[in-house]
C-alpha positions in Angstrom: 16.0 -59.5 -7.3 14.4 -56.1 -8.4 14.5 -55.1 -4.6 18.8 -55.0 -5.4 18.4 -53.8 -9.0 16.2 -50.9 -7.3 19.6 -50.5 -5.2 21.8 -50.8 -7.4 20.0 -48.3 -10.0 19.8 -45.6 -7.3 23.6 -45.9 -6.3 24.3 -45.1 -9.4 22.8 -42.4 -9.9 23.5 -40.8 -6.8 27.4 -41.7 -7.0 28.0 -40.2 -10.9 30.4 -37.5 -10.7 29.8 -34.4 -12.3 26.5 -35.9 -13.8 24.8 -36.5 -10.1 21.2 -37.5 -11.8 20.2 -39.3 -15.0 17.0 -37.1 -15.8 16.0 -39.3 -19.3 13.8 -42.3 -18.2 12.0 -40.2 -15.0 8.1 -39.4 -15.8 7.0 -37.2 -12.7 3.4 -37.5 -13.9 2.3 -39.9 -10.8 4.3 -38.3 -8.6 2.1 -34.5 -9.0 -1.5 -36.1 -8.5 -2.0 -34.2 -5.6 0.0 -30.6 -6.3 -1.3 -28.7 -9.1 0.8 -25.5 -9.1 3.6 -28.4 -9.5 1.3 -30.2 -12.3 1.2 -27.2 -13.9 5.1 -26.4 -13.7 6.0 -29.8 -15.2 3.1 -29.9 -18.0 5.1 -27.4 -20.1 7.7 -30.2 -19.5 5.7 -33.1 -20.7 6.7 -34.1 -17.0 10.4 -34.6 -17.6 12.8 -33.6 -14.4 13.9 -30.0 -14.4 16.8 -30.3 -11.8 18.4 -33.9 -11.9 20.3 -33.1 -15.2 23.6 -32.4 -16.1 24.2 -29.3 -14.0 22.2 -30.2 -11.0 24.8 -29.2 -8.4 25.2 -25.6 -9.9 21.4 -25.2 -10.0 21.6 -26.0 -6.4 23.9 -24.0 -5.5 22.2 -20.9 -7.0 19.5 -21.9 -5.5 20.9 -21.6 -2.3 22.3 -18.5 -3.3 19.2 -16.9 -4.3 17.6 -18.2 -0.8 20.5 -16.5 0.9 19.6 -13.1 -0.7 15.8 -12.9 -0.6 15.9 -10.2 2.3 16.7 -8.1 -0.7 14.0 -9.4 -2.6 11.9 -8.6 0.8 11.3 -12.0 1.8 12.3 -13.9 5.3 15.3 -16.3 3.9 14.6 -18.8 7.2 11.5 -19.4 5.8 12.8 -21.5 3.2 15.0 -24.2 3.8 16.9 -26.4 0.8 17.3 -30.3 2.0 18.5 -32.7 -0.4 17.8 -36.4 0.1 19.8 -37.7 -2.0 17.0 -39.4 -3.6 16.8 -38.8 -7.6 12.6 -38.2 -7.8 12.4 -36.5 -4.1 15.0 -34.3 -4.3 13.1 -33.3 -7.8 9.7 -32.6 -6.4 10.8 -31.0 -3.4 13.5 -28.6 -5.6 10.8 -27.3 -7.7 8.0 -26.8 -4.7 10.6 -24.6 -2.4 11.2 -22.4 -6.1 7.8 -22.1 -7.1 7.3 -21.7 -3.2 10.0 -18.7 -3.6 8.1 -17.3 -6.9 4.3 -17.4 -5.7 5.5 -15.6 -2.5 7.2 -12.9 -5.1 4.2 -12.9 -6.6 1.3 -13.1 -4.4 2.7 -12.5 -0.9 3.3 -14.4 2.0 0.1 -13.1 3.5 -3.2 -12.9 2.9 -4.6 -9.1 2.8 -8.0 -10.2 4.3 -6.4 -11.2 7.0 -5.4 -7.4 7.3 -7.8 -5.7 5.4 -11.4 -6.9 6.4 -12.8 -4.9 3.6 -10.2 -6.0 0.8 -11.8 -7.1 -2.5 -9.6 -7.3 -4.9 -9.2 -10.5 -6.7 -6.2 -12.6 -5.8 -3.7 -12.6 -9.2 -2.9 -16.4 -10.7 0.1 -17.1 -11.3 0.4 -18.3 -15.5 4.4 -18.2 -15.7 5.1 -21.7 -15.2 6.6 -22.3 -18.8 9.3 -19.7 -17.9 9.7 -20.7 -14.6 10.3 -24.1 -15.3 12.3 -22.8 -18.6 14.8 -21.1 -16.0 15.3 -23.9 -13.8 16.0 -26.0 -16.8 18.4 -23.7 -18.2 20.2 -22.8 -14.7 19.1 -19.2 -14.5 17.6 -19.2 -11.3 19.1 -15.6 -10.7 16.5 -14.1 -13.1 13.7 -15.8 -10.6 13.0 -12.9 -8.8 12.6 -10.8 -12.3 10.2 -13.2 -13.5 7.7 -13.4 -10.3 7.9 -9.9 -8.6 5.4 -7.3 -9.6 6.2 -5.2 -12.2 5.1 -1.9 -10.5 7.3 1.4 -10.6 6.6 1.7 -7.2 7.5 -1.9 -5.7 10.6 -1.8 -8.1 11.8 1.8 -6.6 11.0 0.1 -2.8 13.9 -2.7 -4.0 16.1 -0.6 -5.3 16.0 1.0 -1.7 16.0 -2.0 0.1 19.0 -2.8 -1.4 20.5 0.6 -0.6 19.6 0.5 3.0 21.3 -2.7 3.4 24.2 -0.9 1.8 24.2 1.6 4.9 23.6 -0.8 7.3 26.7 -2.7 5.9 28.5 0.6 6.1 27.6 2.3 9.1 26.7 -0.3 11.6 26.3 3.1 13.9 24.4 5.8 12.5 25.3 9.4 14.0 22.6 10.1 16.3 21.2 13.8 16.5 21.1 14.7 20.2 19.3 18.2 20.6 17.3 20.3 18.6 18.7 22.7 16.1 17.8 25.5 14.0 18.9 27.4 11.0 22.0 29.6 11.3 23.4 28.2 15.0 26.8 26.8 15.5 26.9 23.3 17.0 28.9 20.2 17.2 24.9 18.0 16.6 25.1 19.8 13.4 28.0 18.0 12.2 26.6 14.8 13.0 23.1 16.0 11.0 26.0 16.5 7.5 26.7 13.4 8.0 23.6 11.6 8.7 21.6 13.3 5.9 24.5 12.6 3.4 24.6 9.2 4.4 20.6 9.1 3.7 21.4 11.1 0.2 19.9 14.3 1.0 22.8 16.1 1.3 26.1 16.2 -1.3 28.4 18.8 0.4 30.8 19.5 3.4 30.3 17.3 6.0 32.9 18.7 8.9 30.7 21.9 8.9 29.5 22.4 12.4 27.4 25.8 11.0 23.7 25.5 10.0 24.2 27.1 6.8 21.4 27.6 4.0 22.4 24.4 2.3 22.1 22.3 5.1 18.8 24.1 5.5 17.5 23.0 2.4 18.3 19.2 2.7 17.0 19.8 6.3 13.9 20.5 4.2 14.0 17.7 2.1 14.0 15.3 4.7 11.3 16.8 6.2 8.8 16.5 3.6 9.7 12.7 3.0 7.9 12.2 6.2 5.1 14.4 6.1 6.7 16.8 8.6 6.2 21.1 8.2 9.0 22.0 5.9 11.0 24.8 8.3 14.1 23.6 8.7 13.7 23.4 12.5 14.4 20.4 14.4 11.9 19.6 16.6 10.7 16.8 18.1 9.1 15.0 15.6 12.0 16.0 13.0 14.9 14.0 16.0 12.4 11.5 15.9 12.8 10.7 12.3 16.5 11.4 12.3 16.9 8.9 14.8 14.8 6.3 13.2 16.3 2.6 13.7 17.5 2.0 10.0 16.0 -1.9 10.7 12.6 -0.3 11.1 12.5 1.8 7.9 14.0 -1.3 6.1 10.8 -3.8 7.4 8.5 -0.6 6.2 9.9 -0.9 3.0 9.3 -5.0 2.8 5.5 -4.4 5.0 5.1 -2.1 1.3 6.9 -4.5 -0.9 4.2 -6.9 0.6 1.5 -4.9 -0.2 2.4 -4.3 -3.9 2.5 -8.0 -4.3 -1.6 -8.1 -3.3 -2.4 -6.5 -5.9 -3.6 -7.6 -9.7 -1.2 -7.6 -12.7 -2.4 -4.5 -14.1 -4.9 -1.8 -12.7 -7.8 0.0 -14.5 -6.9 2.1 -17.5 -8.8 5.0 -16.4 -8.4 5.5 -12.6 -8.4 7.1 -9.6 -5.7 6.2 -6.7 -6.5 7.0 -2.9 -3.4 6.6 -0.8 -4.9 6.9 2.8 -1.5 7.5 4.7 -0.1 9.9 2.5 -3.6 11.9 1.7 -3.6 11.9 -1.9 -5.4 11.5 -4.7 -4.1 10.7 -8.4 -6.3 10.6 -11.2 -5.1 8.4 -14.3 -6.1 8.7 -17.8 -4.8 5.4 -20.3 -2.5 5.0 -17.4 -0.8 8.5 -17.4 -1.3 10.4 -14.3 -3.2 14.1 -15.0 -4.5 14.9 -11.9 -2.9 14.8 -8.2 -4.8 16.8 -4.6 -4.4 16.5 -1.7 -7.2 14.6 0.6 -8.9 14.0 4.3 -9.8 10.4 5.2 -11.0 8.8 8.2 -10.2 9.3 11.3 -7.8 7.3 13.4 -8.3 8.3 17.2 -8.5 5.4 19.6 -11.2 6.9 21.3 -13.3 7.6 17.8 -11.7 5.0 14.9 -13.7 5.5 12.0 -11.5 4.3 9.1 -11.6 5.1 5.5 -12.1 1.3 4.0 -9.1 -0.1 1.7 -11.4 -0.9 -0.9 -12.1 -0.7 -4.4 -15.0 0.1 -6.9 -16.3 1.6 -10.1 -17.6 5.1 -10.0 -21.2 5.0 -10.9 -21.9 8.5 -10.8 -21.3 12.1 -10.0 -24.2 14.4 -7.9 -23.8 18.3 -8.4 -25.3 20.1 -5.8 -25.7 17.4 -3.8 -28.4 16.6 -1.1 -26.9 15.0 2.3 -28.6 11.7 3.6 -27.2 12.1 7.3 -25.8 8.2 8.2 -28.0 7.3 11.7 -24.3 6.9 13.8 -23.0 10.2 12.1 -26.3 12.3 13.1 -26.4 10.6 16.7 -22.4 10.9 17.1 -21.5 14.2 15.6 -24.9 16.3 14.7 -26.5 15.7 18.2 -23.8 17.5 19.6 -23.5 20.5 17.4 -27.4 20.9 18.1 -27.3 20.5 21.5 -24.8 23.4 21.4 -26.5 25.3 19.1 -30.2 25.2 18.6 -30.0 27.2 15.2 -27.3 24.8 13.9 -30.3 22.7 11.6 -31.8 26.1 10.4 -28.6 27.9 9.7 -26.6 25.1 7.5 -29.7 24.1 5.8 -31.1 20.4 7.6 -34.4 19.0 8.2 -35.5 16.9 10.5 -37.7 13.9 9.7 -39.1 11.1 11.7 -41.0 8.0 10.6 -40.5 9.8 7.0 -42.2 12.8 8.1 -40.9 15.8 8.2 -41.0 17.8 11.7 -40.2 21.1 13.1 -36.9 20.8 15.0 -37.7 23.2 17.6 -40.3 21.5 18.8 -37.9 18.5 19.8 -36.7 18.4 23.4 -33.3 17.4 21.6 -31.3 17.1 25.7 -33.0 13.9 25.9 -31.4 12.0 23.3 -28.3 10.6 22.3 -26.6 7.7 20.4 -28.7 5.1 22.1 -32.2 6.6 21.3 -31.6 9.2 18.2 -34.3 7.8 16.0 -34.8 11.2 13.6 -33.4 10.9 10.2 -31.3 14.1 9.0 -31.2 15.3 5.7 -29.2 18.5 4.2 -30.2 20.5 1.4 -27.3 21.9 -1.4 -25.5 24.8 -0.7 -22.5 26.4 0.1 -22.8 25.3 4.0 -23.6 21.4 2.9 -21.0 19.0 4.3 -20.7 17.1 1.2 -19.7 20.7 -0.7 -21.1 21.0 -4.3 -19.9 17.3 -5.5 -20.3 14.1 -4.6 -18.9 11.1 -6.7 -20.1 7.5 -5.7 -18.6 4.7 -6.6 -19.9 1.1 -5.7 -19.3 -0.1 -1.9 -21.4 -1.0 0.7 -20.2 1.3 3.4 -21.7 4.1 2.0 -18.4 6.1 1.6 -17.6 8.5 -1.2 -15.8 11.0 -2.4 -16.6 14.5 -2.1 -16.0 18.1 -2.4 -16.1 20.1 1.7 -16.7 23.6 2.6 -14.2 23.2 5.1 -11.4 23.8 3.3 -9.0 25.0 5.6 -8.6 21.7 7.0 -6.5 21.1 3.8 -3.3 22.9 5.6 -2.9 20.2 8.3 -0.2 17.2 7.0 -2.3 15.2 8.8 -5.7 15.0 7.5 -7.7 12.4 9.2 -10.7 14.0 10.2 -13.4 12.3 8.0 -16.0 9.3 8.9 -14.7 7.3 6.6 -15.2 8.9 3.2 -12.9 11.1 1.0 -12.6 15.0 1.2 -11.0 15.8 -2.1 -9.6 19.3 -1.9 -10.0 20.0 -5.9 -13.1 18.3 -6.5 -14.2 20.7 -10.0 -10.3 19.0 -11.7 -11.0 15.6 -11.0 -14.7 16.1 -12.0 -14.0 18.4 -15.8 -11.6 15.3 -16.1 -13.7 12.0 -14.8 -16.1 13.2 -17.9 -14.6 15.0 -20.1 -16.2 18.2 -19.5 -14.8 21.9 -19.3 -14.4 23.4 -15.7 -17.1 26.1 -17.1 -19.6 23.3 -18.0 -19.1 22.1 -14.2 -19.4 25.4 -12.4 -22.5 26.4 -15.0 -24.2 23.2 -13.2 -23.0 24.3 -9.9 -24.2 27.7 -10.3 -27.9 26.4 -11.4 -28.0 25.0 -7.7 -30.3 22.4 -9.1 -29.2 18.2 -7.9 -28.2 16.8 -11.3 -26.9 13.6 -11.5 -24.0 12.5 -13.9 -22.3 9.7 -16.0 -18.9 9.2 -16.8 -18.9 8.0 -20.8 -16.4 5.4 -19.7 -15.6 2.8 -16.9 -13.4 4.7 -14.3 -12.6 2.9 -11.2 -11.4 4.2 -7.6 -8.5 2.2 -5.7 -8.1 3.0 -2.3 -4.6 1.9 -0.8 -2.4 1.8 2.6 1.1 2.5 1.4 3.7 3.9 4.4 6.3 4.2 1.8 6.7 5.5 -1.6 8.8 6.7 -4.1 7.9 10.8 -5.2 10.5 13.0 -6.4 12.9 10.4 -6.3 12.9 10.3 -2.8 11.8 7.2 -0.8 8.7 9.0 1.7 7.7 6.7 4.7 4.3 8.2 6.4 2.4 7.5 9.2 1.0 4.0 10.2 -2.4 5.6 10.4 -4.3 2.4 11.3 -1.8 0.5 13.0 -2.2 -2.0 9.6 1.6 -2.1 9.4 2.0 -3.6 12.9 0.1 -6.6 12.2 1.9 -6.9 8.4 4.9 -7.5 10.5 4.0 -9.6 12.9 2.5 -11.8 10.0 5.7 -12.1 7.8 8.0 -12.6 11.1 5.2 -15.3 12.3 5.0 -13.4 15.7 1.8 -14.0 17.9 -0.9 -10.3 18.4 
C-alpha cells in the first residue's frame, strides 16, 4: 500500500504541467550528509529545493544555455553534462552539484596550480557565496552565474572580453588572410593588402584596407602589433613578425583561457602594498594601497634546455633591503658559472672583488690549481665584496623563500635592451632598483644613494608589510591591447593538456 502511494505521489509530480515539481514538503537535509559544498548551498535555504518549483523547466533550460556558452566563460562545455531523471529529489541534488560544479570551477579552476607550479604557495580561495548562488537559482537568474563566481580581476575581466571577441572573428572569418613573404616599409605588394586586412581584422588598424602600398600608417599599426608580442618595434616583417601574423586564432584563444585559468588560482584580493613579477613579460609593478606607482623592466631565469634554471612562481613578504651588498656565491652557481670565468681568467676573483674560502678559511686563490675542479668536486665557498663590479649591484631586497632567490640591482645593465631577458639563475634583475627602493620605504632617492655612496653593508626595514608576487601570465591586457608573450617554461603546454584532459 505505501509501495503504490510512493507511485502514485511521484506520477504526480512528474506529470503536472507547467508546475513539473511540488517543492513545499521536500527537506534535502538527509539527502546532503555526505556533500558539504551542497550542505552549505542548501543551509541558507533551511534545506528547501531550489529547482523543483514553479519554473523549473525555464531554470533548466538556462541552465543548459549557460553550459552551452561556457567556452566564453573559458571553460570546456563537454565537461558538464545536464541529465534529468525525472525523479523530484535526484534531479534536485544533481541540478545544484553540476551549478555549483560550474561556479567553483569559475572560481577556483579546473586545475590545481601545484600540479603546475611545484613551488606554488598561495592559499587556495573558499568559496562563501552560497547564499547568492542558491538566491539565483531560486530566483531563475542563472545568467548572472558567471558574474557571481569569476574573479573579479581587471585583468581576467579584459581576457573575457577578448575571448569573446576572438570568437567573434572566428565566427566571421573562418579563413584569416595569411601573410606569405616578408615586407618592409615603403614597398608595393599584393601580401600587403592581405596585412590591411588582417591587422584591421585584429583592431590595430582603422583605415584603407585595398592599399597594396606600405605607407606610414600601416607602419605604425605594423608597430603596434609588434610590441603586443614582445617583438623589436621596426616595422619589418621578419620571421618572427609572419610568425605571429600567422598565428592559428584557436591557439591565441586557448592562451587566453590557459590565463583565464591562472587568474582563477589566485586569492580574492592581493596585498595592499605590493610588488608584481610577471616572469614572461619581464616586468615589475610596484603597488601602493593598490594603485600602481612604479613599473621596470626585469631579467629572470633562464630557460635553455641545456641550462633550465627557472625563476620560482612564488610568493613572500620582503623582509629586508641590503645596500651595498655582500655576495654569498650559491655552491652550483660558483661550480657552474664562476669556475669557468676563472679558469679563463686567473685575475677574474681579484679584479671583481671575490675571496676564496674553504672549510671557513680564507685562502689565497692563486695558490689553487683551479684546472682540476669542476661541478663534481668544487668544494671552495665564494664570497664578493660591495662595489660597483658585485653581481648583486648596490641592492639587494629579500623576501622570504627557500630558494634563496631575490631581487636585486646588476651592473650589467645592458642586458636590459634584449626583449628577452632570461639570463638570471633564478633571481630578479630589477633594472631601476634606487625607484622601487625610495618607494618600498618611503625614503628620498638622495637618502638611498647617500647610503650607497658610504659603501658601508646596511641593512634596512620597510615600516610596513610589502609583499612580492611572482606570476606566469602569457597574455595580458596593457594599453588596451591584449599582449600574448612567450611560454618561457613550457607551463602553458601542460595547462592545456590539463583543461582538455590530454595525457604528457
Amino acid at each position: 500500500m505505501k509501495r503504490l502511494l510512493l507511485i502514485k505521489t511521484l506520477l504526480l509530480l512528474i506529470c503536472s504541467a507547467g508546475k513539473v515539481y511540488s517543492a513545499g514538503s521536500v527537506d534535502l537535509r538527509i539527502y546532503l550528509k555526505n556533500d558539504k559544498s551542497l550542505k552549505s548551498l542548501y543551509q541558507s535555504t533551511d534545506f528547501l529545493p531550489i529547482w523543483i518549483n514553479d519554473s523549473f523547466e525555464e531554470k533548466t533550460e538556462k541552465l543548459k544555455n549557460l553550459i552551452e556558452n561556457l567556452d566564453k566563460e573559458g571553460l570546456n562545455p563537454t565537461n558538464y553534462n545536464l541529465f534529468l531523471s525525472r525523479n523530484p529529489v535526484k534531479d534536485e541534488i544533481e541540478l545544484s552539484k553540476l551549478t555549483l560544479k560550474i561556479c567553483l570551477d569559475l572560481y577556483n579552476g579546473t586545475i590545481d596550480p601545484k600540479n603546475i607550479f611545484e613551488t606554488w604557495n598561495l592559499p587556495k580561495k573558499k568559496f562563501n557565496k552560497y547564499k547568492e548562488l542558491a538566491a539565483i537559482i531560486k530566483e531563475n537568474q542563472l545568467e548572472n552565474l558567471p558574474e557571481l563566481c569569476q574573479p573579479n580581476y581587471e585583468g581576467y575581466l579584459a581576457l573575457k572580453q577578448y575571448l569573446s571577441k576572438y570568437y567573434e572573428i572566428m565566427a566571421s572569418y573562418p579563413s584569416l588572410p595569411k601573410i606569405n613573404k616578408k615586407l618592409k616599409p615603403k614597398i608595393k605588394d599584393k601580401e600587403v593588402k592581405k596585412l590591411r586586412q588582417l591587422l584591421y581584422i585584429y583592431g590595430f588598424y582603422d583605415g584603407n584596407t585595398n592599399s597594396d602600398i606600405y605607407d606610414d600608417k600601416l607602419l605604425e599599426s605594423v608597430k603596434r602589433f609588434q610590441e603586443s608580442r614582445n617583438l623589436e618595434a621596426d616595422g619589418v616583417i621578419g620571421v618572427k613578425t609572419l610568425n605571429e601574423l600567422n598565428r592559428p586564432l584557436d591557439e591565441l584563444i586557448d592562451i587566453i583561457k590557459i590565463n583565464m585559468e591562472k587568474y582563477r588560482w589566485l586569492p580574492e584580493n592581493l596585498a595592499e602594498n605590493r610588488i608584481e613579477v610577471n616572469i614572461p613579460s619581464f616586468e615589475l609593478k610596484y603597488y601602493e594601497n593598490n594603485t600602481e606607482v612604479l613599473s621596470t623592466e626585469v631579467i629572470v631565469g633562464k630557460n635553455y634546455e641545456e641550462d633550465f634554471r627557472p625563476t620560482p612562481i612564488y610568493y613572500g613578504k620582503i623582509e629586508k633591503i641590503t645596500i651595498n651588498p655582500y655576495w654569498y656565491v650559491p655552491k652550483k652557481i660558483a661550480a657552474k658559472d664562476i669556475l669557468k670565468k676563472i679558469k679563463s681568467n686567473p685575475r677574474f676573483l681579484e679584479d671583481f672583488g671575490f675571496k676564496v674560502f674553504y672549510n671557513g678559511q680564507e685562502v689565497d686563490y692563486k695558490k689553487i690549481k683551479w684546472r682540476k675542479y669542476n661541478e663534481n668536486n668544487f668544494n671552495f665557498t665564494l664570497i664578493q665584496s660591495p662595489g660597483d663590479k658585485n653581481f648583486l649591484g648596490r641592492i639587494k631586497i629579500t623576501f622570504s623563500n627557500p630558494f634563496q632567490v631575490y631581487l636585486h640591482d646588476t651592473p650589467f645593465k645592458e642586458l636590459f635592451k634584449h626583449k628577452k631577458r632570461a639570463f638570471s639563475s633564478g633571481c630578479i634583475r630589477i633594472n631601476d632598483p634606487l625607484s622601487l627602493t625610495s618607494y618600498i620605504l618611503n625614503k628620498d632617492k638622495s637618502e638611498i644613494l647617500d647610503y650607497i655612496d658610504s659603501n658601508k653593508t646596511i641593512d634596512l626595514v620597510p615600516s610596513k608589510d610589502i609583499y612580492i608576487y611572482i606570476f606566469y601570465f602569457t597574455a595580458l591586457l596593457k594599453n588596451d591591447t591584449i599582449y600574448f608573450y612567450e611560454d618561457l617554461y613550457n607551463f602553458d603546454k601542460k595547462i592545456l593538456n590539463l583543461m582538455l584532459d590530454i595525457d604528457e
